[in-house]
N, C-alpha and C positions, 0 to 999 in steps of 0.2 A: 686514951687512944682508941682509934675506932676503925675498923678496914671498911674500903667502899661499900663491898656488898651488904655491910648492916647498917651503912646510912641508909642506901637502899631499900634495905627491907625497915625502916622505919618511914620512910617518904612512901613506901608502898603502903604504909598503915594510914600515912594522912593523906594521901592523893592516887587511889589506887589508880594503876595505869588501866585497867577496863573503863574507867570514865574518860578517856581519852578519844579524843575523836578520830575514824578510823583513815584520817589525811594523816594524823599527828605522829612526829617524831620523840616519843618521851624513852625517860631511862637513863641511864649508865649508857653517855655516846659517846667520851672518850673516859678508855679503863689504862692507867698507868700502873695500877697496883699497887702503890706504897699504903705504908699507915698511915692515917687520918689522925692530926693533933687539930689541925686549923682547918676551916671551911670557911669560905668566902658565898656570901648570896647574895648575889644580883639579878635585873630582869632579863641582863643581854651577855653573852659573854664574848668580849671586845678586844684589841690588843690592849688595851689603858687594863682591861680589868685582871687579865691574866698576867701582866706585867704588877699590876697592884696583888696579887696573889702572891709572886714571888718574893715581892718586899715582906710580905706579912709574912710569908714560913707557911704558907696555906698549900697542901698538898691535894685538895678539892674544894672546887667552884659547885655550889648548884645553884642554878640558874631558872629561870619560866622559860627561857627562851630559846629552841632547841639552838646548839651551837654547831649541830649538821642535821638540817631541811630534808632539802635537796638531796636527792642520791649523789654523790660525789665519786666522777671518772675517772679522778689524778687527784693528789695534794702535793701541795708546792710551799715553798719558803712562806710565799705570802699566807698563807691558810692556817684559819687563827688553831683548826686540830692542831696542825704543824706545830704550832708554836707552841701548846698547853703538850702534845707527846716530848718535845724536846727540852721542857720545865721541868718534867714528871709530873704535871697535875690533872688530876681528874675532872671528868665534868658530869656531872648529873643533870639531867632539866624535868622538869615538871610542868606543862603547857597548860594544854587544856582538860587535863585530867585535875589540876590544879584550882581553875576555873570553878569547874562544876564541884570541887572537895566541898565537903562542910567545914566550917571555917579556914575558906581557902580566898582565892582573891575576891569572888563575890560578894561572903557572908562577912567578909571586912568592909567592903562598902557598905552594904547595910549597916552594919553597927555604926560605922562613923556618920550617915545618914537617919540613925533613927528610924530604919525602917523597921515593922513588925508584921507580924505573918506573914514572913518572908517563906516561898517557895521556887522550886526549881522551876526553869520558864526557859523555855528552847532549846536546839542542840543539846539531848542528855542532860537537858537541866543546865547549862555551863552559866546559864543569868537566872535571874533571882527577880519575882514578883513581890510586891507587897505594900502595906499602906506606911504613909507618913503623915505627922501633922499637919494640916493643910497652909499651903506657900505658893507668891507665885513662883511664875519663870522664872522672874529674875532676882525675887529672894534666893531659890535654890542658885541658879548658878552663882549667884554673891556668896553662898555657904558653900560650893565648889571652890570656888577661887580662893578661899583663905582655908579651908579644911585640907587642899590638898596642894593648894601654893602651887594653882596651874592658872595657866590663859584659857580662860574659858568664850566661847563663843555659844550663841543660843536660840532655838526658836520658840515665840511665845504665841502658843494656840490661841491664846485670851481666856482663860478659864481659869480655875483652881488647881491644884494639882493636891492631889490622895492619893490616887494609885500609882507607882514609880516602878518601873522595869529599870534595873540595872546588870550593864555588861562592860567590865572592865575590860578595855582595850579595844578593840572594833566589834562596834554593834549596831555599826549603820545599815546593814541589811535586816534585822530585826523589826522596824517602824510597824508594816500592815500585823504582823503575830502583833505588837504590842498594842493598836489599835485594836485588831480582836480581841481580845484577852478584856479590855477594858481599862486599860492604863490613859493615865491622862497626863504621862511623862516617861521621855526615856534619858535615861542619863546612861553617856558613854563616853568611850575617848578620840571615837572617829567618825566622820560625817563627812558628806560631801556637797556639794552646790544643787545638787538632784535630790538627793536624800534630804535637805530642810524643804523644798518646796514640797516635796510629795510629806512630809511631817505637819506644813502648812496647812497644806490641801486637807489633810486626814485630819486637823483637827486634834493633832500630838505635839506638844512641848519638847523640846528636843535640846538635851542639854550635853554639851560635847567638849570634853575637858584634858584631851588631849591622851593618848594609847600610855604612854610613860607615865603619867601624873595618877591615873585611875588604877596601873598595877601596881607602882611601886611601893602603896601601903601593905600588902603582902608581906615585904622583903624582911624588913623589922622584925616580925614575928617572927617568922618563917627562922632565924636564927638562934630569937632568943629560943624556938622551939626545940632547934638544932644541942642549943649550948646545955638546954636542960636534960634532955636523954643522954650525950653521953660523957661522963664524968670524964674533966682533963681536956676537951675537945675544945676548942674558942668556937664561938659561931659569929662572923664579923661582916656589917655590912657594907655593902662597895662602896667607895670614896668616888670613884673615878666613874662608875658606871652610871651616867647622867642624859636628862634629855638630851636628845640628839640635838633637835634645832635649836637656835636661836631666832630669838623673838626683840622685835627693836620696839 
């Protein structure tokens, strides 16, 4: 058994909230106050996942994904706080203080990409520079689409790719830094119809694997990390909490 505030101060050991970005919403955003036996970790906290929370006996969710943004004027039935205060379940989130952690969502896509001499690269470090054994475009995004079982879409500069900027979840504003930098690929999870021709134009491979599919290696750990600190506690990962779209 474990009370929120010492998940807390353990997620503050692996994702301190000073690496957060100073837009970001992280923390303890909804406090219920009970004991903690069960924690649920997902990327979003949803009605499916807070309804899967109360199947499980799970009296905390922590989440990446803040489950209040937005300053909020009113809460109403519909409003998934509403629903997680009316549960008793708590919510932690971990954003982009997460991002930038060492072994947090970035330093797991490196791993699972073989990247080495990886370092912090943009925003407080939140993406991660470094080399990989040389691949093209579309060898990489072919090792996207089966490493992380996403719809990958891609642009191919025509060149090698060694040096790889990656930023899990949107890192389409990133391209001209990772052109500076000397990167000769970005891989992320969101791009737009402007952002691949300016990736064109510059001469940057641009490999985009959807915002869900690029964080969700995180969530795994992130529990079994949970279940190892504290004795008695399940740390379990969401069923229900899934890419949003549908892909035909």
């Amino acid at each position: 058994m474990a009370k929120v505030e010492e998940v807390l101060q353990f997620m503050q050991q692996l994702a301190p909230r000073e690496l957060a970005a100073s837009w970001d919403n992280v923390g303890v955003l909804v406090d219920c106050g009970a004991d903690v036996t069960s924690i649920l970790v997902a990327l979003d906290i949803t009605d499916e996942v807070v309804a899967e929370a109360e199947i499980q006996g799970c009296q905390l969710i922590v989440a990446h994904h803040p489950v209040i943004f937005h300053p909020m004027k009113r809460i109403g039935r519909g409003d998934v706080p509403f629903r997680m205060i009316k549960k008793n379940i708590s919510g932690l989130c971990a954003h982009t203080n997460l991002d930038a952690a060492e072994g947090g969502v970035n330093d797991i896509l490196c791993k699972l990409f073989g990247v080495t001499g990886a370092k912090g690269f943009a925003e407080g470090g939140m993406g991660r520079i470094g080399q990989i054994r040389t691949v093209s475009a579309a060898q990489l995004a072919a090792q996207c689409q089966s490493t992380l079982n996403a719809k990958v879409k891609y642009v191919d500069a025509g060149r090698p790719i060694n040096t790889l900027v990656v930023l899990g979840g949107s890192g389409d504003h990133l391209i001209e830094e990772a052109v500076a930098a000397g990167a000769d690929a970005l891989l992320t999870g969101e791009a737009g119809h402007h952002d691949a021709l300016d990736a064109k134009r510059l001469g940057l491979s641009l490999i985009v694997a959807g915002h869900y599919a690029t964080e969700f290696p995180v969530v795994p750990v992130l529990a079994d990390k949970l279940s190892r600190r504290f004795a008695g506690v399940r740390g379990l990962c969401s069923r229900r909490n899934r890419e949003p779209f549908t892909y035909l």
